[in-house]
BALOBA-1460 file (C-alpha; in Angstrom, 3 decimals):
// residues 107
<rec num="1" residu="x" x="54.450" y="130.090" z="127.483"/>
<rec num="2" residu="x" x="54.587" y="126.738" z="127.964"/>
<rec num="3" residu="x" x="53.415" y="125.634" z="124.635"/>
<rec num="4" residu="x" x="55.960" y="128.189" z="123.196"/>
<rec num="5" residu="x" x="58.714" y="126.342" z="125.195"/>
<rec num="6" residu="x" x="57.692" y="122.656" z="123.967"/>
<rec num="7" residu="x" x="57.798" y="123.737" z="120.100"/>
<rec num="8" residu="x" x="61.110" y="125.310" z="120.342"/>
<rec num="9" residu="x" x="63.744" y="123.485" z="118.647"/>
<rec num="10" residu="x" x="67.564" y="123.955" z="120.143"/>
<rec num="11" residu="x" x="70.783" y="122.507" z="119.401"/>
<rec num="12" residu="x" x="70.470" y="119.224" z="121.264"/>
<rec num="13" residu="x" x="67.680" y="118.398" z="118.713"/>
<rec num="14" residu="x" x="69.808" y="119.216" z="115.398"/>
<rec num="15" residu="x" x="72.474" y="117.364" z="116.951"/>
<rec num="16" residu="x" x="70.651" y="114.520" z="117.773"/>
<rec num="17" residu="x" x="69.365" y="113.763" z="114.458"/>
<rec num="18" residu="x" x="72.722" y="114.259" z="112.971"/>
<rec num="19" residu="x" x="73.818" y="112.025" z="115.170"/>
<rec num="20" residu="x" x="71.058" y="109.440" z="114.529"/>
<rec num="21" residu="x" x="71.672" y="110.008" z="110.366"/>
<rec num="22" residu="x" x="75.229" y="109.439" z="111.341"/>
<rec num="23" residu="x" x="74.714" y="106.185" z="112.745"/>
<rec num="24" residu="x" x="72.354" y="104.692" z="110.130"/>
<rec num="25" residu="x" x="74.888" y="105.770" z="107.465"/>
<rec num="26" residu="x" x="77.708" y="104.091" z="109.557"/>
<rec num="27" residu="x" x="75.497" y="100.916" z="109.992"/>
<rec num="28" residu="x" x="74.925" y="100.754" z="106.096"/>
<rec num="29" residu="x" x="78.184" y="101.585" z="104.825"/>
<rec num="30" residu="x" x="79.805" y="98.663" z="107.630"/>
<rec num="31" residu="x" x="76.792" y="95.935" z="106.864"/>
<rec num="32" residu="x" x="75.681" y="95.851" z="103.528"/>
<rec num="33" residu="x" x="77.147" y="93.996" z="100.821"/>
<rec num="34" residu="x" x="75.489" y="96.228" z="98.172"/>
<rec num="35" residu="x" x="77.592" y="99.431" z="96.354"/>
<rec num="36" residu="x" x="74.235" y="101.100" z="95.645"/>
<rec num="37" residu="x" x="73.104" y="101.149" z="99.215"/>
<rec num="38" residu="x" x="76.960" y="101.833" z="100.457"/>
<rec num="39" residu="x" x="76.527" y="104.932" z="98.426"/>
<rec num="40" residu="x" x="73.317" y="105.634" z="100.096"/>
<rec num="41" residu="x" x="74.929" y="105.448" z="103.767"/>
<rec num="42" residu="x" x="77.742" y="107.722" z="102.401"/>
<rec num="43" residu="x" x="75.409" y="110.195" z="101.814"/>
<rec num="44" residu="x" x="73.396" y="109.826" z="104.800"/>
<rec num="45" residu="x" x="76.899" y="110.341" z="106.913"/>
<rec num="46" residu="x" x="77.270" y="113.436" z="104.242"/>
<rec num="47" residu="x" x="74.419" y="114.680" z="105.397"/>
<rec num="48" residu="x" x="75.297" y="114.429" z="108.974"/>
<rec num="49" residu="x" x="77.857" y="116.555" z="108.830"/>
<rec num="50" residu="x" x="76.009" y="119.093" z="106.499"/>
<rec num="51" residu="x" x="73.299" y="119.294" z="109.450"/>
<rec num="52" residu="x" x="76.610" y="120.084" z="112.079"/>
<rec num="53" residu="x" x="77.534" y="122.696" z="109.768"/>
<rec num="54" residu="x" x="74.695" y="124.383" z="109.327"/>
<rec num="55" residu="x" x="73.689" y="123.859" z="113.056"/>
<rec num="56" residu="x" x="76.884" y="125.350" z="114.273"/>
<rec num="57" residu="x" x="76.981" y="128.148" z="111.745"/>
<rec num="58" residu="x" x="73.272" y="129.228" z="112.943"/>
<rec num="59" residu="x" x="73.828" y="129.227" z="116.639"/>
<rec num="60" residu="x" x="77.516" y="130.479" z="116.356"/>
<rec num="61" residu="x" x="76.704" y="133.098" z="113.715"/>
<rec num="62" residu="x" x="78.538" y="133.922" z="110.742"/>
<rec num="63" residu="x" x="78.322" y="131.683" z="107.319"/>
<rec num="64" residu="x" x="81.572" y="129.581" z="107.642"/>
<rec num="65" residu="x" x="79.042" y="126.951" z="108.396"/>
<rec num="66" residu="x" x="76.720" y="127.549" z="105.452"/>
<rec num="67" residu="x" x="80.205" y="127.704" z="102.862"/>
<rec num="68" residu="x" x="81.303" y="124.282" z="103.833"/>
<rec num="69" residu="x" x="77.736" y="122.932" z="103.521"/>
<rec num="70" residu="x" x="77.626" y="124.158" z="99.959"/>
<rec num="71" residu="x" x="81.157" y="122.427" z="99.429"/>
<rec num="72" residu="x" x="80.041" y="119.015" z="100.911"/>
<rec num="73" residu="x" x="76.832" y="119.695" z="98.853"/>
<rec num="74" residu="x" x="79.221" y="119.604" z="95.874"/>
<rec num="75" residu="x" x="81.288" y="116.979" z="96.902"/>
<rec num="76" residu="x" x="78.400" y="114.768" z="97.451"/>
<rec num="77" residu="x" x="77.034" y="115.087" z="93.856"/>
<rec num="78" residu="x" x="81.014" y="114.588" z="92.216"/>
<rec num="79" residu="x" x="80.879" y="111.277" z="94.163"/>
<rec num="80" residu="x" x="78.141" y="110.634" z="93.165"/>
<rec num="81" residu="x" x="78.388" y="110.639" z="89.812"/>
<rec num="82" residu="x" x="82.154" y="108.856" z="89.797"/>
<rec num="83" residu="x" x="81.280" y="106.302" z="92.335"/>
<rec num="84" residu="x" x="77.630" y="105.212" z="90.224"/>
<rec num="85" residu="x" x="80.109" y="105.229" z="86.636"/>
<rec num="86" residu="x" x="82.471" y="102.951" z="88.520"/>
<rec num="87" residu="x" x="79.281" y="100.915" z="89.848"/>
<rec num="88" residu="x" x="78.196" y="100.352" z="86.615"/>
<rec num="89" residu="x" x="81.353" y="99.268" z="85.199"/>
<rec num="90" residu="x" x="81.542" y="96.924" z="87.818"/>
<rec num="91" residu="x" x="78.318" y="95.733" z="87.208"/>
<rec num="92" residu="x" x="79.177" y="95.228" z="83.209"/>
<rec num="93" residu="x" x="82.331" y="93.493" z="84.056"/>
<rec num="94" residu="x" x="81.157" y="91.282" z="86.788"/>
<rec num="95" residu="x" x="76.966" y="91.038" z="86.367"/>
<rec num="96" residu="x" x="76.959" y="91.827" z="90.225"/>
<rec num="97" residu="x" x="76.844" y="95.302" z="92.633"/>
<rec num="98" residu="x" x="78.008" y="92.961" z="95.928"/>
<rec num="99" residu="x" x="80.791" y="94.466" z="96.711"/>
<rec num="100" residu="x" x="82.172" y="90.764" z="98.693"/>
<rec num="101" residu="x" x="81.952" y="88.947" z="95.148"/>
<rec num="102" residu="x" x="84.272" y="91.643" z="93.574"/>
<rec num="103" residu="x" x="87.744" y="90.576" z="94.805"/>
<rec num="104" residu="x" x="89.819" y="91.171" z="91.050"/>
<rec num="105" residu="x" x="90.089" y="94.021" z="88.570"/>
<rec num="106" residu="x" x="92.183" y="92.189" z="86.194"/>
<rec num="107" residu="x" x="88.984" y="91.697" z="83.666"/>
């Protein structure tokens, strides 16, 4: 019984690692200078929310939860692929990915 309670996993523990992905995708997107690793904490804070979805959706019932997963799972891969094309044409123009040296887009 007791062994059975300890190895049960509740809401408090989905939430709190949403909340901890949250946070490290906050941290990188606000700190780092790099567009590659912005794009990483994006999808980190993506993911986040995904978890609350899902979370919500399996202790609520229903699959409102598990539809607007699939559409941020979408979403995530669209940005994706525009916001790596528009790091690489920064990267061609410029020879950099910091995103503090990149202050025109006249060249």
């Amino acid at each position: 019984m007791l062994t059975e309670q300890l190895l049960s996993i509740g809401l408090n523990h989905f939430l709190t690692i949403s909340a901890i992905l949250f946070g490290l995708g906050m941290f990188a997107v606000m700190t780092r200078k790099n567009a590659i690793v912005i794009l990483m904490g994006v999808e980190l804070i993506l993911n986040a929310a995904n978890i609350n979805f899902l979370t919500f959706s399996k202790y609520n019932g229903g699959m409102d939860g598990v539809m607007f997963s699939l559409f941020v799972i979408v979403l995530a891969a669209a940005e994706a692929a525009v916001a790596l094309a528009i790091v690489i044409n920064i990267f061609k123009t410029f020879k950099t990915v910091d995103v503090s040296r990149v202050d025109t887009m006249k060249e």
